[in-house]
C-alpha positions as CSV (number, residue, x, y, z in Angstrom):
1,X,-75.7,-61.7,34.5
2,X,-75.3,-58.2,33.4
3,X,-74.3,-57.6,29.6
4,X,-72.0,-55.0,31.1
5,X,-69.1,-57.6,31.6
6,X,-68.8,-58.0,27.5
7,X,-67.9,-54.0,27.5
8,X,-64.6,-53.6,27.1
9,X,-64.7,-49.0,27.2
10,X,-61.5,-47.8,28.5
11,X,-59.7,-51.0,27.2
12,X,-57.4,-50.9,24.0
13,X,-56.4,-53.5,22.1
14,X,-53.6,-54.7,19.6
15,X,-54.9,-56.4,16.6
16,X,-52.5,-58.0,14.2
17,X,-53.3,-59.1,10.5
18,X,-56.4,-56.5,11.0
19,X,-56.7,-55.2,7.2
20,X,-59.2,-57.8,6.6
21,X,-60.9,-60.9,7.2
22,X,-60.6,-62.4,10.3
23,X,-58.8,-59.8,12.4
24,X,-60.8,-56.8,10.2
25,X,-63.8,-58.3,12.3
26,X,-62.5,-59.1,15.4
27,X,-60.6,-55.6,15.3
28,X,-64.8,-54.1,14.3
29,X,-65.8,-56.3,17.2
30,X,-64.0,-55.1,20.0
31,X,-64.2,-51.3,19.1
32,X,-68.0,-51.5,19.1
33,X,-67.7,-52.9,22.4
34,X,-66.2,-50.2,23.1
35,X,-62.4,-50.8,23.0
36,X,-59.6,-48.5,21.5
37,X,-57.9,-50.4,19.2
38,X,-54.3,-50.0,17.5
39,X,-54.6,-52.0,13.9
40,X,-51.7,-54.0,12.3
41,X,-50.7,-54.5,9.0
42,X,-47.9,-56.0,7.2
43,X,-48.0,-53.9,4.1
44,X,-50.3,-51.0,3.7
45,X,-52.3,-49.2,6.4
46,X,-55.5,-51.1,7.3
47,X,-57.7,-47.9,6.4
48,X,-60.3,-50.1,5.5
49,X,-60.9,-51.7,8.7
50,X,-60.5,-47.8,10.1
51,X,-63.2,-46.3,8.1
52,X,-65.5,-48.9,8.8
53,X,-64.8,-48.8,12.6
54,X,-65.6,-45.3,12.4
55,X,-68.9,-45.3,9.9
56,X,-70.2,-47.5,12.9
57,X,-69.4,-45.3,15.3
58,X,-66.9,-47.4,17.1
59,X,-63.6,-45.9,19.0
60,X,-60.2,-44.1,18.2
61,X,-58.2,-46.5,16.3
62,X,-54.7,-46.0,15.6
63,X,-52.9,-48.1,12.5
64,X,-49.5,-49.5,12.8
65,X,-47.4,-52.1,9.9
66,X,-45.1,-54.3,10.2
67,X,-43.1,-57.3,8.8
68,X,-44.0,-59.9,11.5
69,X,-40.9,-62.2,10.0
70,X,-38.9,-59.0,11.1
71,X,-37.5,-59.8,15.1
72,X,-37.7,-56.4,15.9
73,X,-41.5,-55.7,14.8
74,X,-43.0,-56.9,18.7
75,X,-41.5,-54.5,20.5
76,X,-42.1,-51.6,17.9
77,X,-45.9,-52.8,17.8
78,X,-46.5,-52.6,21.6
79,X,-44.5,-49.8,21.9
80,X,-46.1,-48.1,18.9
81,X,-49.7,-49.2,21.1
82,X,-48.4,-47.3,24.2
83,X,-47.2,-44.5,22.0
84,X,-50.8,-44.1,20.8
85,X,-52.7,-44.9,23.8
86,X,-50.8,-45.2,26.8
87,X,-51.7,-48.6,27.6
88,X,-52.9,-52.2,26.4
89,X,-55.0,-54.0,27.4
90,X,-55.8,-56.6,25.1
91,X,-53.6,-58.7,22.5
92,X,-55.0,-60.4,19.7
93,X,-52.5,-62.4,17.9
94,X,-54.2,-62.9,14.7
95,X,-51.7,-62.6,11.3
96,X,-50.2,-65.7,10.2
97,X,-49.6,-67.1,6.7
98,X,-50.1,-70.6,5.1
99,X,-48.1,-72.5,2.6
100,X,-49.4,-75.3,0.4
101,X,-46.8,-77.9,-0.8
102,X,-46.2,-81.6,-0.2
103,X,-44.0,-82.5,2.6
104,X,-41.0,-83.9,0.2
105,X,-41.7,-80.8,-1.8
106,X,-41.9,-78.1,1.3
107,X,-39.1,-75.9,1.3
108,X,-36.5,-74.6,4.2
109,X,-37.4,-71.2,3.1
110,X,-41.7,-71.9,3.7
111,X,-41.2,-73.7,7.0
112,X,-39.2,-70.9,8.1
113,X,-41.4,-68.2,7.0
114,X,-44.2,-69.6,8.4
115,X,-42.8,-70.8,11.4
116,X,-41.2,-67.2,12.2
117,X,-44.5,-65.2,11.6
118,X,-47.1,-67.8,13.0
119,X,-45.5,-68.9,15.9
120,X,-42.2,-67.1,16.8
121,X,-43.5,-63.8,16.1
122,X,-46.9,-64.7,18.5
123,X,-44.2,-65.3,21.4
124,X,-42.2,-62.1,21.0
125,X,-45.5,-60.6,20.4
126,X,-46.9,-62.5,23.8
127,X,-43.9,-61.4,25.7
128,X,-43.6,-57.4,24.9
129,X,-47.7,-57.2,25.9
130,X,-46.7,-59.9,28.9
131,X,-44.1,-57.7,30.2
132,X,-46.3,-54.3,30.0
133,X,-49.2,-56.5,31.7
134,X,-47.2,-57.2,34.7
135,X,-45.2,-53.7,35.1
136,X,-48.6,-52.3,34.3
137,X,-50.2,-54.8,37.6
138,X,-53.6,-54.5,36.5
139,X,-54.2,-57.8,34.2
140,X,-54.6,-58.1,30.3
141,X,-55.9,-60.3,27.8
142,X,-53.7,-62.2,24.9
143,X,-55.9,-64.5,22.6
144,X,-53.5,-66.0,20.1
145,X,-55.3,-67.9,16.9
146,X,-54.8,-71.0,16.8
147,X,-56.6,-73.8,14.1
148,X,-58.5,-77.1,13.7
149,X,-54.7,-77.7,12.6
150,X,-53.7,-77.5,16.0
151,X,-55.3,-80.5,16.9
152,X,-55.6,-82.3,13.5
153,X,-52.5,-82.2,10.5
154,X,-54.2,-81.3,7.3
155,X,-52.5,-82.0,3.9
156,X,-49.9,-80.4,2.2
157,X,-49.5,-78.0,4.9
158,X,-46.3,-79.4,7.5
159,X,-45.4,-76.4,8.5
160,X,-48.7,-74.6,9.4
161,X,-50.4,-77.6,11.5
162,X,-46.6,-77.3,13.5
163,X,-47.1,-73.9,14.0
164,X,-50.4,-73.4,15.0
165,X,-49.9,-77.0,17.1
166,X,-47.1,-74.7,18.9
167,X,-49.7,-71.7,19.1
168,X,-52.0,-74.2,21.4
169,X,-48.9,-75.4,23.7
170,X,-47.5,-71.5,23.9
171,X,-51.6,-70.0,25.7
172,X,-51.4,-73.0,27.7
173,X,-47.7,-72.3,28.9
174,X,-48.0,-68.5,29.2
175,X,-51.5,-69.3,30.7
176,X,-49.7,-71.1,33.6
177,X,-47.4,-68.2,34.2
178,X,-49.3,-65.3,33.8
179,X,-52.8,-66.1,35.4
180,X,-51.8,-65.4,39.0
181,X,-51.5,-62.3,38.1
182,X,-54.8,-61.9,36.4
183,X,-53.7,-61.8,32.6
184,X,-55.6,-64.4,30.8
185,X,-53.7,-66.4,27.9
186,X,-56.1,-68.2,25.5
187,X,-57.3,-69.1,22.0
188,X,-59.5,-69.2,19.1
189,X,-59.4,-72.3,17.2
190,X,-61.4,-70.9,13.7
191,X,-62.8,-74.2,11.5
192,X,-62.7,-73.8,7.7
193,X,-63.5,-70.1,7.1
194,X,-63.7,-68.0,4.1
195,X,-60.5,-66.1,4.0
196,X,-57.7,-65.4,2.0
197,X,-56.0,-68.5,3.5
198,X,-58.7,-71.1,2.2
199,X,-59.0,-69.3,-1.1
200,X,-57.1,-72.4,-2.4
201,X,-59.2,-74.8,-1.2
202,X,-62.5,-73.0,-1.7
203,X,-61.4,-72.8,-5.2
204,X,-61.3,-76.6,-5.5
205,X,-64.9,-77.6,-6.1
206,X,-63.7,-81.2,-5.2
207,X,-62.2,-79.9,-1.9
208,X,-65.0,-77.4,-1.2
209,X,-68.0,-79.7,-1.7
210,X,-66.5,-82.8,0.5
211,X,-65.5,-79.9,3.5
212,X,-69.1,-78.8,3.7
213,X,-70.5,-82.1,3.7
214,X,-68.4,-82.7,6.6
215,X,-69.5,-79.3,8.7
216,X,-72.7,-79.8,10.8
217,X,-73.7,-75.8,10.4
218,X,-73.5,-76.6,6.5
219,X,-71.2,-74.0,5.9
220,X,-68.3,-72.6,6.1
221,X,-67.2,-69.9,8.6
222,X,-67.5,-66.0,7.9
223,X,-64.8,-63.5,9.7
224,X,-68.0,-62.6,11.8
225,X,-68.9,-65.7,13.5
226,X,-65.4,-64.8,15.9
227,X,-66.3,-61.7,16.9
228,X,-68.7,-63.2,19.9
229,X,-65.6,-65.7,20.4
230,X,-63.4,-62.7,20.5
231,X,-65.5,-60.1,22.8
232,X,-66.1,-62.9,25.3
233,X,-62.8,-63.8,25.8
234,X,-61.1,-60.0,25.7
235,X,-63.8,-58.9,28.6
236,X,-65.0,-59.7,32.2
237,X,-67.1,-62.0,31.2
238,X,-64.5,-64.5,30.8
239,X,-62.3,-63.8,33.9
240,X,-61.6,-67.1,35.1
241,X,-61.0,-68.7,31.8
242,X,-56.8,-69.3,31.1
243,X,-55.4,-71.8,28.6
244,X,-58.5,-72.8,26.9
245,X,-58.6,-73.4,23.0
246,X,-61.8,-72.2,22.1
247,X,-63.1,-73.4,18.9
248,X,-65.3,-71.5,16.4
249,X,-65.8,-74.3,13.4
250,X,-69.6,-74.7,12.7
251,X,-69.3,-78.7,15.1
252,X,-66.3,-79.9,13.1
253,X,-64.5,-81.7,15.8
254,X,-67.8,-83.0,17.1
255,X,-68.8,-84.6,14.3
């Protein structure tokens, strides 16, 4: 098999939540295969993830921000995309948030937020990329991220595990839509990685210790250990994968 079907040159890619962790290296990933890549941000400009792009010699990249809770923000971040490039080719629905609080304690106002930027906003997101895919006739790529919470329910999270449990049914269902006409819908399922959204947990020593007992790797995840994850399944090399949940989490759900 030639290496040539992980290059994705002349591709460009959406990458939301890329200022850092996860989608910062997934965003790195794909431009040094060789994709352009438009970053997202909800506050600030991701010039972080830019420069670094750039110091290793990776594409154009072209930043874009917006509120995902705000209804409007899909279409403006695909059409900002085409505005920049002229295309997409690749989706990566990466930003979400997390809110820690009993179930009896959880608010209206964090399920809804949560609910609106991890799942609704990864449809709208889904279908402005979707419809450019099929006007466009010449295939795509949308890898939404999901969770172990997608398959398990965690504590103290109700509204995350529902979400990213929606996440999983949502590639499957756009999956069964779209891959006749050569887009491929499909996950990443990260394990327990070290990122702003486990900073709670990893702060725990309790929580921490008992987690990495219970990973076979021994550790937990870094933002890097998706990029392989993420190049596969934005390239060739995966063309006849649709609706799979890959999971990047060190054997967790083996164990």
């Amino acid at each position: 098999m030639s290496l040539d079907l992980f290059r994705l040159d002349g591709k460009v890619a959406l990458v939301t939540g890329a200022s850092r962790g996860l989608g910062a290296a997934m965003a790195m990933a794909l431009a040094g295969a060789g994709a352009e890549v438009a970053l997202h941000s909800s506050g600030k400009p991701p010039v972080q993830t830019a420069d670094a792009i750039a110091k290793a010699g990776g594409s154009r990249t072209h930043p874009l921000t917006a509120d995902l809770a705000d209804r409007s923000s899909a279409e403006r971040l695909v059409a900002g995309t085409l505005a920049a490039f002229g295309r997409l080719d690749i989706l990566i629905n990466n930003a979400g948030i997390i809110r820690r609080q009993p179930a009896v304690e959880h608010t209206d106002e964090y399920w809804d937020t949560v609910i609106e930027v991890n799942l609704s906003s990864v449809f709208r997101l889904s279908r402005a990329a979707g419809r450019h895919m099929l006007e466009r006739n010449e295939g795509g790529r949308i890898i939404n991220v999901a969770s172990l919470l997608a398959f398990q329910g965690g504590v103290n999270v109700p509204g995350y595990a529902a979400a990213k449990g929606g996440v999983m049914q949502l590639t499957k269902a756009l999956a069964n839509e779209w891959a006749p006409h050569g887009i491929n819908v499909n996950a990443i399922a990260p394990g327990y990685m070290e990122t702003d959204n486990t900073s709670a947990l990893r702060a725990d020593e309790t929580r921490r210790r008992q987690i990495t007992e219970r990973i076979p790797a021994g550790r937990w995840g870094a933002p890097g250990d998706l990029s392989g994850a993420a190049i596969f399944l934005s390239s060739a090399a995966s063309d006849y994968v649709h609706g799979h949940v890959l999971v990047v989490d060190g054997g967790w759900m083996g164990r």
